[in-house]
C-alpha positions in Angstrom: 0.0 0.0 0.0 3.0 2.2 0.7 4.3 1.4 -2.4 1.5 2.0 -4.2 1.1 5.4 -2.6 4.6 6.9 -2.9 3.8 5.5 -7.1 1.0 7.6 -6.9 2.6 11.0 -5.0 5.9 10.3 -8.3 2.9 9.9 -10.7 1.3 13.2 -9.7 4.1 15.6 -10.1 5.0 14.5 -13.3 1.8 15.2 -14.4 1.2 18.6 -13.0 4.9 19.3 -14.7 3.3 18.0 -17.7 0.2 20.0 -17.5 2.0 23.4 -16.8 5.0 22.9 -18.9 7.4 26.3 -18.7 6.9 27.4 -22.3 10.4 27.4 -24.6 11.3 31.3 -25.4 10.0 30.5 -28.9 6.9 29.8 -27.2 6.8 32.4 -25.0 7.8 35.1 -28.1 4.7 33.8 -29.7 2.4 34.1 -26.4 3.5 37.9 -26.3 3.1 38.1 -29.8 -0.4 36.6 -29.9 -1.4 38.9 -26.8 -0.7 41.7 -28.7 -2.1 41.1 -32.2 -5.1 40.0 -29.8 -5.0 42.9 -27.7 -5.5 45.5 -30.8 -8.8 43.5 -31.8 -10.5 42.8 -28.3 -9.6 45.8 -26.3 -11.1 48.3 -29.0 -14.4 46.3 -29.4 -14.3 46.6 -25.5 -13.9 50.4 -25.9 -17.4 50.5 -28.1 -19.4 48.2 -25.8 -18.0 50.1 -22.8 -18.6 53.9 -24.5 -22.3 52.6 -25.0 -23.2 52.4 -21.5 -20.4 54.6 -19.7 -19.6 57.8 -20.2 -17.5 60.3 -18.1 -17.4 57.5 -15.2 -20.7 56.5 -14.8 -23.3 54.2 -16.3 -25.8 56.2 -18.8 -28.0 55.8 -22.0 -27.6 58.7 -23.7 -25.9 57.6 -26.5 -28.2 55.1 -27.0 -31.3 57.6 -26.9 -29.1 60.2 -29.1 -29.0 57.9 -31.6 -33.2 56.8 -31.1 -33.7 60.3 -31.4 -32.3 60.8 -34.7 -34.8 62.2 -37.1 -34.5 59.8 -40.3 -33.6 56.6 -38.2 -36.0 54.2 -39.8 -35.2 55.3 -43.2 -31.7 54.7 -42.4 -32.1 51.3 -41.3 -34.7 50.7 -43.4 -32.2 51.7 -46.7 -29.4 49.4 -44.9 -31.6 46.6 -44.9 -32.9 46.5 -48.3 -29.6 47.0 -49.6 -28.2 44.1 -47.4 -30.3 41.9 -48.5 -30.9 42.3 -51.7 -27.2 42.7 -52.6 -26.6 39.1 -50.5 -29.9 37.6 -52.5 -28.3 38.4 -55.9 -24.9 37.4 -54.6 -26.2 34.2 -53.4 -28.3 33.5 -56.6 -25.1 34.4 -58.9 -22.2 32.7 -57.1 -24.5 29.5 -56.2 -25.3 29.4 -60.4 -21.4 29.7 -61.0 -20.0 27.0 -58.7 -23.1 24.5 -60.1 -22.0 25.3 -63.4 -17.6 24.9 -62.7 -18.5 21.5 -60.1 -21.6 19.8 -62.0 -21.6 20.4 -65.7 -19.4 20.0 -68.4 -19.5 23.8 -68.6 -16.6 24.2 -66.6 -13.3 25.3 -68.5 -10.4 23.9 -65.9 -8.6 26.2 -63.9 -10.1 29.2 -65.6 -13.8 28.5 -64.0 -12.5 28.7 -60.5 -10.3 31.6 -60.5 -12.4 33.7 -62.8 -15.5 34.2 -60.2 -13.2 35.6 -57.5 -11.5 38.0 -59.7 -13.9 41.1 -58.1 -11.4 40.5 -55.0 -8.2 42.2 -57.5 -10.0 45.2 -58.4 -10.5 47.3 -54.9 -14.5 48.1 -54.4 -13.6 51.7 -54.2 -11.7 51.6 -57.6 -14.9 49.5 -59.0 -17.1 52.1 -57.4 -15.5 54.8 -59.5 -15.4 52.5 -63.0 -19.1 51.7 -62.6 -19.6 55.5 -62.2 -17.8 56.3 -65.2 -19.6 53.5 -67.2 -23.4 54.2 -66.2 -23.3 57.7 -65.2 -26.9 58.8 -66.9 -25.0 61.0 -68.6 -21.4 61.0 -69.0 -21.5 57.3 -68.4 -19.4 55.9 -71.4 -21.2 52.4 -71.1 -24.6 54.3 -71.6 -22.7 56.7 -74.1 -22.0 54.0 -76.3 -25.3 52.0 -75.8 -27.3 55.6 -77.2 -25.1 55.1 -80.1 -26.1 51.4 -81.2 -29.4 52.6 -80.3 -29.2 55.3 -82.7 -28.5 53.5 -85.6 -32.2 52.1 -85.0 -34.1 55.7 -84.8 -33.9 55.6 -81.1 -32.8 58.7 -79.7 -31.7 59.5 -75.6 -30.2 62.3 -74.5 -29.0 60.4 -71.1 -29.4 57.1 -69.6 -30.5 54.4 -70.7 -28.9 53.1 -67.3 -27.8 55.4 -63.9 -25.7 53.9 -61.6 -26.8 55.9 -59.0 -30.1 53.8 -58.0 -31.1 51.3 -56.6 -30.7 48.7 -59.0 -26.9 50.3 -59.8 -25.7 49.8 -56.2 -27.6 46.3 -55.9 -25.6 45.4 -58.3 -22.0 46.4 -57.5 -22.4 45.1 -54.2 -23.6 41.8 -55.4 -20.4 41.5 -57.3 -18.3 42.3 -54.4 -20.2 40.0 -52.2 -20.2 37.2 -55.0 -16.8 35.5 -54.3 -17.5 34.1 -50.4 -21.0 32.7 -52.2 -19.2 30.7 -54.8 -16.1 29.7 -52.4 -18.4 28.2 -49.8 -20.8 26.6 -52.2 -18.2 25.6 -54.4 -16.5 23.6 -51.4 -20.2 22.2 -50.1 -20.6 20.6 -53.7 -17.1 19.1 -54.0 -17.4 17.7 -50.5 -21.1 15.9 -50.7 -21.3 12.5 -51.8 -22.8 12.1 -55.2 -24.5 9.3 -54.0 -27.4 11.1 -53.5 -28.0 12.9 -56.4 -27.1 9.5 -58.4 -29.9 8.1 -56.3 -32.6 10.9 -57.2 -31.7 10.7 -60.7 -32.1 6.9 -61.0 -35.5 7.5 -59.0 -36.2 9.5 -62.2 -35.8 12.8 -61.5 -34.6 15.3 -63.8 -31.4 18.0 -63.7 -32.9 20.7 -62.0 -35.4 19.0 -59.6 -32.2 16.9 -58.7 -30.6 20.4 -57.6 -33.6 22.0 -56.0 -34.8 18.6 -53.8 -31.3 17.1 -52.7 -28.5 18.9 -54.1 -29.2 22.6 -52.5 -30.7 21.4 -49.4 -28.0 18.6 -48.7 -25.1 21.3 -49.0 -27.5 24.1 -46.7 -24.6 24.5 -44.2 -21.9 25.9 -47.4 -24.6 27.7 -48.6 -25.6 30.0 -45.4 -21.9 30.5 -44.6 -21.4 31.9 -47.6 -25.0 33.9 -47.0 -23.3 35.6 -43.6 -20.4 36.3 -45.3 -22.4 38.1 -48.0 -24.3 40.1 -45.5 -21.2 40.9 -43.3 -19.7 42.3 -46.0 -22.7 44.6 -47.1 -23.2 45.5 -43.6 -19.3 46.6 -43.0 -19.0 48.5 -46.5 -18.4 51.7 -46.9 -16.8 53.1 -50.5 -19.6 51.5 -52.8 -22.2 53.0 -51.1 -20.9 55.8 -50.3 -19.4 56.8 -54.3 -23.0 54.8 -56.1 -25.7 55.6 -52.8 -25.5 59.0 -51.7 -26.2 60.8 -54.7 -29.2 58.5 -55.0 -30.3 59.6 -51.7 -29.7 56.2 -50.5 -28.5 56.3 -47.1 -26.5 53.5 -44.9 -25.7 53.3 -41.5 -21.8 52.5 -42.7 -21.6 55.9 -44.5 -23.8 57.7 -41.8 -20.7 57.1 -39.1 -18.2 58.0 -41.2 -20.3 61.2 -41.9 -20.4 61.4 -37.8 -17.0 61.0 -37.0 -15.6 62.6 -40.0 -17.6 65.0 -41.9 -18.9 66.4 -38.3 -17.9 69.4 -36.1 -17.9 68.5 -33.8 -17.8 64.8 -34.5 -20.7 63.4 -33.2 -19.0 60.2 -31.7 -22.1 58.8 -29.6 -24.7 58.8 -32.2 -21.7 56.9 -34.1 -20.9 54.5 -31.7 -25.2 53.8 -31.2 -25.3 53.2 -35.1 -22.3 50.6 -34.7 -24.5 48.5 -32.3 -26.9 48.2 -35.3 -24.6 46.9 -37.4 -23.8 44.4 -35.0 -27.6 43.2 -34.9 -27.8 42.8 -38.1 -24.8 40.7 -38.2 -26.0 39.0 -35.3 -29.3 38.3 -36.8 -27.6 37.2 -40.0 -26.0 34.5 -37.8 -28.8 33.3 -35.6 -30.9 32.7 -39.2 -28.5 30.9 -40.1 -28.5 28.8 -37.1 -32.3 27.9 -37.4 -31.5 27.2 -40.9 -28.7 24.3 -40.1 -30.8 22.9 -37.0 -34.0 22.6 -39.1 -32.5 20.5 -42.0 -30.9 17.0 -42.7 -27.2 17.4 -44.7 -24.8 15.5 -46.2 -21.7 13.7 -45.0 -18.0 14.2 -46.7 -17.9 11.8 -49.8 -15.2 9.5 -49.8 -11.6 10.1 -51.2 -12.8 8.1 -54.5 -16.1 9.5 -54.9 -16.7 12.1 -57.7 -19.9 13.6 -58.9 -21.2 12.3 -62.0 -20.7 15.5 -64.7 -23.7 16.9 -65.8 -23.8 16.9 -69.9 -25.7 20.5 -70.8 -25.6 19.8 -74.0 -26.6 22.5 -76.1 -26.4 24.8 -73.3 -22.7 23.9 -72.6 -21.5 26.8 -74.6 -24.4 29.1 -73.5 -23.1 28.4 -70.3 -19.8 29.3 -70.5 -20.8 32.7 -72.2 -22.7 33.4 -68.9 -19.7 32.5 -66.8 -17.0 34.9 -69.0 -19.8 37.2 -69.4 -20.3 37.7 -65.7 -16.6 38.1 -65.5 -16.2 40.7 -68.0 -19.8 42.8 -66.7 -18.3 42.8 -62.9 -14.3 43.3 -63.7 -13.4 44.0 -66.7 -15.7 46.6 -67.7 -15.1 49.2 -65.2 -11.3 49.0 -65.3 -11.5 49.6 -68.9 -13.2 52.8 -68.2 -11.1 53.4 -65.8 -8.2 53.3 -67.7 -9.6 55.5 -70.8 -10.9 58.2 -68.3 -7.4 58.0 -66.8 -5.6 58.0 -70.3 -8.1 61.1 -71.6 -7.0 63.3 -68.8 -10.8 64.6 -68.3 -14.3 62.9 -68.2 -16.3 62.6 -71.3 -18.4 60.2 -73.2 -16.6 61.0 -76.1 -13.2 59.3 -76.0 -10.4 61.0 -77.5 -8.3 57.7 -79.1 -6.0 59.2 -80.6 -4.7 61.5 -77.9 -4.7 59.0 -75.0 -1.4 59.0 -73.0 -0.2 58.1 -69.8 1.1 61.9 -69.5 -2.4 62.7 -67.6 -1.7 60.0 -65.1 1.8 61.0 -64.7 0.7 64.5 -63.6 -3.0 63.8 -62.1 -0.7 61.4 -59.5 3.1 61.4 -59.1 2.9 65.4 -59.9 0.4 65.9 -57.4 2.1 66.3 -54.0 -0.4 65.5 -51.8 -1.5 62.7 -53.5 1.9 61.0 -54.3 2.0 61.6 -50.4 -1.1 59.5 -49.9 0.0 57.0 -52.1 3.5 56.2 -51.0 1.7 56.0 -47.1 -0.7 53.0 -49.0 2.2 50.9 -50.4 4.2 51.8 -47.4 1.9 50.5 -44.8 0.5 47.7 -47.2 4.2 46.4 -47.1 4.9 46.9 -43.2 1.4 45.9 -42.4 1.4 42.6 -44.7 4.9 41.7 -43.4 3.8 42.3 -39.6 0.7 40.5 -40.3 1.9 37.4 -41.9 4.7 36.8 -39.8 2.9 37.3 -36.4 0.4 34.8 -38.2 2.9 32.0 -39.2 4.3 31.6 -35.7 0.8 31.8 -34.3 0.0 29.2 -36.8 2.4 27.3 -35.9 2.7 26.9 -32.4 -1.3 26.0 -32.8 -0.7 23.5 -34.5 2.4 22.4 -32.6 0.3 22.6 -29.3 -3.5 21.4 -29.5 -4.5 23.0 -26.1 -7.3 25.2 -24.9 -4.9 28.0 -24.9 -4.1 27.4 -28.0 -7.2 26.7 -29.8 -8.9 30.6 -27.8 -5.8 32.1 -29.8 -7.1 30.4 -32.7 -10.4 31.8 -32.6 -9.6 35.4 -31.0 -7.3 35.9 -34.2 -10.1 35.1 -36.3 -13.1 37.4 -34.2 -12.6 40.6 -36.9 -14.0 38.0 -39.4 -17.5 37.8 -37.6 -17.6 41.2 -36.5 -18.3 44.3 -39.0 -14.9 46.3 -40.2 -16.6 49.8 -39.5 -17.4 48.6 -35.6 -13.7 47.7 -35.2 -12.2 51.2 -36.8 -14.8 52.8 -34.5 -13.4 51.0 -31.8 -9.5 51.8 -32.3 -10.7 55.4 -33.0 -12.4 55.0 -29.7 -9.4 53.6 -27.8 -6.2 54.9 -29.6 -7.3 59.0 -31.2 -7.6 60.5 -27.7 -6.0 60.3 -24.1 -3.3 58.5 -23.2 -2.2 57.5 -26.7 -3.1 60.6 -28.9 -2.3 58.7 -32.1 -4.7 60.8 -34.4 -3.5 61.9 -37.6 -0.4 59.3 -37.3 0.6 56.4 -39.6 0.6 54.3 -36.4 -2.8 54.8 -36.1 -3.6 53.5 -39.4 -1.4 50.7 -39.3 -2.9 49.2 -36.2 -6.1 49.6 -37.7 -5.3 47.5 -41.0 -3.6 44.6 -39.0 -6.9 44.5 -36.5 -9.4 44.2 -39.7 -7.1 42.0 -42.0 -6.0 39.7 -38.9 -8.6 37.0 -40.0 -7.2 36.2 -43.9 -3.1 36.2 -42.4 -4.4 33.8 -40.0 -6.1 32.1 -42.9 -3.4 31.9 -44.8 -1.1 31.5 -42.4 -2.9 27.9 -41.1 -2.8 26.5 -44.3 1.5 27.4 -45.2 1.9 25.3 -42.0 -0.5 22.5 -42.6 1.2 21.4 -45.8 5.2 21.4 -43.9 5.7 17.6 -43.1 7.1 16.3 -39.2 10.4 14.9 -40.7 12.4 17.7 -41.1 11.1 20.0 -38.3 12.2 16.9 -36.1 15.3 16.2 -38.3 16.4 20.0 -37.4 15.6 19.6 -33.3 17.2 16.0 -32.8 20.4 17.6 -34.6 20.0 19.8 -32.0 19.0 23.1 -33.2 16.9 25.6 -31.3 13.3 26.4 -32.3 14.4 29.7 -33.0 17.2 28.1 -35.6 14.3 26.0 -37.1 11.6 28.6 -37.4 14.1 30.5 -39.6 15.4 27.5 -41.7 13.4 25.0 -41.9 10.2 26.1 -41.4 10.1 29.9 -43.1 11.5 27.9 -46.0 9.0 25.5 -46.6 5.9 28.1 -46.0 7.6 31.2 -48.4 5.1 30.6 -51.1 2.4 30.4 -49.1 3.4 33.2 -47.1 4.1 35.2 -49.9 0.7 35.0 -50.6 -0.9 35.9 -48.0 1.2 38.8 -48.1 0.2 39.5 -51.5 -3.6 39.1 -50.4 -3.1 41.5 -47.2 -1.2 44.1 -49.3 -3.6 45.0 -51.8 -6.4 44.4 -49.4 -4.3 47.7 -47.1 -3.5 49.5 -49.9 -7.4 49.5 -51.5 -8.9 50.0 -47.5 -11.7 52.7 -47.6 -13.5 51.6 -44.7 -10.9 52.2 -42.3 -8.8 55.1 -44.0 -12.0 56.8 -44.1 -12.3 57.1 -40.1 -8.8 56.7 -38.9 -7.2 59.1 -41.5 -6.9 62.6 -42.2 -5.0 65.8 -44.0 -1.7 64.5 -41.4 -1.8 60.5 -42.3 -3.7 60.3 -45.9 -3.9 57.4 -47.6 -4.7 56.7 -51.1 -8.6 55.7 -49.7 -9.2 58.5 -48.0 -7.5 60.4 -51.0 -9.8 58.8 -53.2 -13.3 59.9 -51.4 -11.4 63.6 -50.9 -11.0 63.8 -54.8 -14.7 62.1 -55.4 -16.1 64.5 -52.7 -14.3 67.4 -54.7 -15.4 66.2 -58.2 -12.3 65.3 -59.8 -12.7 62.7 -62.0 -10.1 62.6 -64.0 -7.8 62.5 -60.6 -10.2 60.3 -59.6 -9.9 57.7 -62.3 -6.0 58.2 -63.0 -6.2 56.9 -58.8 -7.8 54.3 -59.5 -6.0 53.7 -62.6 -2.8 53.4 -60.5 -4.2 51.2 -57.7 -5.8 48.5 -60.3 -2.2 48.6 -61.9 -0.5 47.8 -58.3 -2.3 45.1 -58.0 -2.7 43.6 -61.1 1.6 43.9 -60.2 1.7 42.3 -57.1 -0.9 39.4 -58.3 1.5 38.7 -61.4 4.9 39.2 -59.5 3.9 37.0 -56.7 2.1 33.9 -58.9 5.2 34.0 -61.1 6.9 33.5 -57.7 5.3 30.8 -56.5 4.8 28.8 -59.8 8.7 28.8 -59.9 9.5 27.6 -56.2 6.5 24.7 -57.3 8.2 24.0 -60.5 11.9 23.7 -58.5 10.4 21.7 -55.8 10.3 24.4 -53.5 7.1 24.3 -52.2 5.3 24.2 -48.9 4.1 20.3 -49.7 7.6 19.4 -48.3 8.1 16.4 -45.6 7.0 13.6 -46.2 3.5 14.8 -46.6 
């Protein structure tokens, strides 16, 4: 019995040693790391939910009853709602179509049918904003410029329209291409995943195509389908550059552009009424959720096929080619079309239906831009904080990413999720929030880069994480352990083995992080100013001033950064695949 007890009493202490392990300093570097990437998210959500309710030390509601007590409330909510949901409807409708058409049918083209439906993501909204403008402007537009021309040769005559962009139906529309992409990347996913058994089964039962995909097909992949749903409706509740160039001079009025009007456009800024309006956005985010939590408890779904299942392609037919004109036509209405007028606006020097060909030239970007002090300013502040930011993102997110996956604890899995919070909760809240926490007393960061750069890593936190989890998932065990049992440090193997290995991948996500900073509207448009501009805010300065042909030769230049980066960093990565250089390393 003695025995047995003094086994015990060893047993015990090993396991408490086991169970509160001293971290390694690699380990430790990452916990403070984590804390503070964490820190910049929480604490300013914090600071909203706090300012609410307390104000000048004590508990009040006033900024809840200033914001009641605002004379058009109900239109304003009533305007964010329709737009909301209609933009996430036609999202949903167009991106669902798309990925039935690249996973189903023979329609699909390869690789081309599932990069082309995401390519909204390269061309910023607020640079699309301004090329839909300049396309279906009633009557400058050069879309409904040409249109009165064709429609001229058949004895129709318009002196404007026959479209304006600044409706409705115009802003509808842009946000549905925006919103578009998370549709058909969660559907796309639900469909590749669910076992063709069951549609094979209703088809043999006698049912046709389409009944097939309305009785099993749709309803069996719900739970894709209403992630990609919230996503669609976070991202019209959180947007502030389309509605804001298309909406307000339709009168159409958002609660997104309503606090940046507040805290910007104010004296003084009204910051209560702003911060009552950002607890609408999250109920309507919240709502979004809970639907979509009735939806996945009501319904019966579909387990994860086999690895040697595969759906049975669908033959169109006739409509094959049909299809595939819908697919590259959607593709050239939502991306193509308003670069090209912003590039001929940009190349024209000045706005005007009628195109000068022969005297287009880059000389009018040259000056409208790098000749322009103050936006040259703004624009070397984007690519420098899309550089620092993306760096400081990605590589806080790698060794995040990788000590979760090196340590499947509690601790561990909360980091997880707290990295990935900004992705559930609106972007306009959260720059409201570090406005909140950082503009004023003790910090005084207003009108600073610093400001802006905390603000970008808080909002884009989610995709480094992202894309940060799967650079580490595809590094094997074998040489990570190779490196420690020859006795290097983690430190040594971070940088050799494992930064290495994940380049591509985090090269990337650097990519996606850097154009995502240097497009930002949402929070360049609350966080900076005259002191800190940026090439957003510079962008709804000129649009506010009506300079278009600044404004387009802006936009011009941002679609051409990207379209940069995109190409430099795919070349990249294509060559470390073709030498064997590639994060699929390990034995895996």
């Amino acid at each position: 019995m003695t025995t047995a007890n003094a086994l015990v009493g060893d047993r015990a202490p090993a396991r408490a040693r086991r169970r509160f392990r001293r971290p390694s300093a690699f380990d430790a570097v990452t916990l403070v790391i984590a804390a503070v990437l964490i820190a910049i998210v929480v604490v300013p959500l914090g600071r909203v939910l706090v300012r609410l309710f307390w104000v000048d030390g004590s508990f009040t509601l006033a900024p809840i009853r200033r914001t009641l007590a605002i004379p058009d409330l109900g239109k304003l909510l009533l305007d964010t709602a329709i737009l909301v949901i209609a933009s996430a409807l036609l999202a949903f409708v167009i991106g669902v179509t798309l990925a039935w058409l690249n996973e189903r049918t023979n329609a699909r083209m390869g690789l081309l049918t599932d990069a082309l439906p995401l390519l909204p993501f390269l061309l910023p909204p607020v640079a699309g904003a301004v090329g839909w403008t300049m396309l279906l402007s009633p009557r400058a537009g050069l879309l409904n410029s040409w249109i009165r021309d064709a429609l001229g040769w058949f004895g129709v005559d318009l002196r404007e329209g026959p479209f304006d962009i600044n409706s409705w139906y115009g802003l509808i529309m842009v946000m549905a291409f925006y919103a578009v992409p998370f549709v058909f990347m969660n559907a796309s996913a639900g469909l590749r995943n669910l076992d063709p058994a069951l549609e094979e089964a209703s088809r043999l039962s006698g049912a046709g195509t389409f009944r097939t995909l309305r009785k099993v097909t749709l309803p069996a992949v719900a739970p894709s389908l209403g992630a990609g749903f919230l996503l669609a409706v976070w991202f019209g509740v959180g947007m502030f550059s389309i509605p804001a160039i298309i909406g307000t001079p339709a009168n159409i009025d958002v609660i997104s552009v309503r606090i940046v009007e507040l805290l910007t456009f104010t004296f003084p800024p009204q910051t209560d009424v702003a911060i009552g309006l950002s607890g609408f956005v999250v109920i309507f985010v919240g709502l979004a959720y809970w639907l979509q939590l009735r939806i996945l408890r009501r319904g019966r779904y579909a387990t994860v096929a086999g690895k040697g299942a595969r759906a049975k392609t669908i033959d169109l037919k006739a409509w094959k080619w049909p299809a595939r004109v819908l697919v590259l036509g959607y593709v050239i209405v939502s991306t193509i079309l308003p670069i090209v007028a912003l590039v001929l606006v940009s190349l024209n020097g000045f706005w005007t239906p009628h195109i000068r060909w022969a005297n287009l030239s880059f000389a009018a970007v040259s000056k409208a831009v790098f000749e322009d002090e103050t936006t040259l300013h703004a624009l070397l502040n984007s690519l420098g904080l899309g550089l620092v930011g993306g760096v400081i993102g990605m590589f806080g997110a790698a060794m995040i990413a990788l000590y979760v996956a090196r340590r499947r604890t509690a601790l561990s899995k909360g980091i997880d999720v707290a990295i990935k919070l900004p992705a559930a909760i609106s972007n306009m809240v959260i720059a409201v929030g570090i406005l909140l926490l950082l503009a004023g007393a003790p910090f005084h960061l207003t009108g600073t880069l610093l400001i802006l750069l905390i603000g970008y890593l808080a909002l884009e936190l989610p995709q480094a994480s992202i894309a940060a989890d799967a650079a580490v998932s595809g590094v094997g065990k074998e040489l990570p352990e190779a490196s420690s049992i020859s006795g290097a440090r983690q430190f040594r193997t971070f940088r050799k083995v494992y930064v290495p290995l994940m380049l591509p991948g985090l090269v990337a996500g650097w990519a996606l992080l850097f154009i995502r900073i240097v497009g930002d509207l949402t929070a360049s448009a609350i966080l900076a100013g005259t002191a800190n501009p940026v090439v957003g805010f510079r962008i709804l300065e000129v649009f506010t001033s009506g300079s278009f042909a600044l404004l387009a030769s802006l936009s011009t230049v941002l679609v051409i950064i990207t379209a940069t980066v995109l190409v430099v960093v795919l070349a990249y990565t294509r060559r470390k695949s073709k030498l064997g250089v590639s994060a699929r390393v390990g034995g895996v």
